[in-house]
N, C-alpha and C positions, 0 to 999 in steps of 0.2 A: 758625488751623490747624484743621480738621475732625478731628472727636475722635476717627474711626476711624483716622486718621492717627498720632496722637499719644498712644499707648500705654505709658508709663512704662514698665510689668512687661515688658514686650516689648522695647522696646531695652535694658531694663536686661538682661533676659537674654540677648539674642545679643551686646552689650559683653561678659558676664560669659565668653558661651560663644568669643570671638576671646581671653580672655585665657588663658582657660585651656590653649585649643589652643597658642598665642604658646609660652604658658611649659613648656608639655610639649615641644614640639618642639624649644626653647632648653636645657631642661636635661634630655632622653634623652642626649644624648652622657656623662653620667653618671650615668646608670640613674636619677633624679629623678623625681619629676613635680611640678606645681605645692603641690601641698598637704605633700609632702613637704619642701620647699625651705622653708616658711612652716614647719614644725616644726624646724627648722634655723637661721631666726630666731629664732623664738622663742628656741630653746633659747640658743640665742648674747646672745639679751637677757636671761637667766638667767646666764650667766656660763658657759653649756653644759651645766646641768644640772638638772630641773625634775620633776615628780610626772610619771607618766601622767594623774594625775588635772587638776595644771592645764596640761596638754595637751590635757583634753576640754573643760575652758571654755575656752580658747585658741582653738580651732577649733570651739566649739556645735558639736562633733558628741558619739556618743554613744560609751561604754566600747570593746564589741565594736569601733565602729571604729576607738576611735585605736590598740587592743592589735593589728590586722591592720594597721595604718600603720607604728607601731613594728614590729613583729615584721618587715616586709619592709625597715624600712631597716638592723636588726641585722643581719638574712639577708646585704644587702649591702654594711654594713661603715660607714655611718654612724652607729650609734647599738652602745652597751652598755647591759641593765638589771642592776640588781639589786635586790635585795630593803628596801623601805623598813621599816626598823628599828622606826618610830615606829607604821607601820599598814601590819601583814604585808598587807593586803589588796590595798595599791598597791607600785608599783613606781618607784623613778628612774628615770631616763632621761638619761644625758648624749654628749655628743660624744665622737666618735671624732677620731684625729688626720689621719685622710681625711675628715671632714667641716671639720676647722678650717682644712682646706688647699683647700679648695672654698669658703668661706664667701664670700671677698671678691666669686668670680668671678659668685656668684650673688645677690649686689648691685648690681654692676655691671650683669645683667640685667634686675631689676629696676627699676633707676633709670633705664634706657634706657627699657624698656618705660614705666611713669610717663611718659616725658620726650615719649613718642612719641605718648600718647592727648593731653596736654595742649598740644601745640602748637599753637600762632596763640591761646593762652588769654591775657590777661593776668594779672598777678600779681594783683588785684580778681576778673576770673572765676576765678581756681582759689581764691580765698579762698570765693567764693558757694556753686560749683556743690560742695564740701567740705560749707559747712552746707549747703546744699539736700542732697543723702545722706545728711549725718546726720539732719535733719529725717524723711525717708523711712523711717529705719532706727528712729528714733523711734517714729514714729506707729505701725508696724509691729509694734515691742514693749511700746508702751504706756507708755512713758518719756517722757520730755522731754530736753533737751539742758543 
């Protein structure tokens, strides 16, 4: 394959930018968007309840923006904070019982979506092209696997 062809960073970002689109259009029907719905896992792998703070290593993103992520899913009724006792400085964060009533639906979406980029894969290729990502994601951050 001719190398102008075969641009890693380039289909990796238009894969990244169909999922993103996918999963905003999947879950607007309630007010969602993709990044939202991954806070909503999380927080559900938490037991529904977790820092702001490891909500920003969660998602490598930064303070301002998971407090603008939180604040619009409280706005709309998936999320409470309050004040964390142990360091006034952060906040909890846990599920609402509109969000624990949507969790399943949007796993379901997920695991679709998963089910849909890996098809015609075998159970060996989705074992590979996993560590090959990680590899990428590695070398990227200076780690190892």
């Amino acid at each position: 394959m001719e190398q102008d062809t075969f641009r890693v960073e380039y289909l990796l970002k238009i894969i990244t930018d169909k999922i993103k689109i996918k999963a905003d259009t999947d879950f607007k029907k309630h007010n969602l968007t993709l990044t939202q719905s991954k806070v909503l896992a999380f927080l559900e792998s938490k037991n529904g309840t977790a820092t702001q703070k490891e909500i920003e290593t969660f998602l490598k993103c930064s303070h301002p923006t998971v407090v603008g992520i939180v604040s619009r899913m409280e706005q709309n009724g998936f999320l409470k904070t309050s004040l964390d006792f142990s360091d006034k400085r952060n906040k909890n964060v846990s599920t609402t019982e509109k969000a624990k009533i949507i969790h399943l639906e949007i796993e379901k979406v997920i695991a679709q979506t998963n089910k849909t980029m890996l098809l015609g894969f075998s159970e060996k290729q989705k074992k590979e092209l996993n560590d090959y990502l990680l590899t990428i994601y590695n070398n990227l951050n200076g780690t190892s696997i």
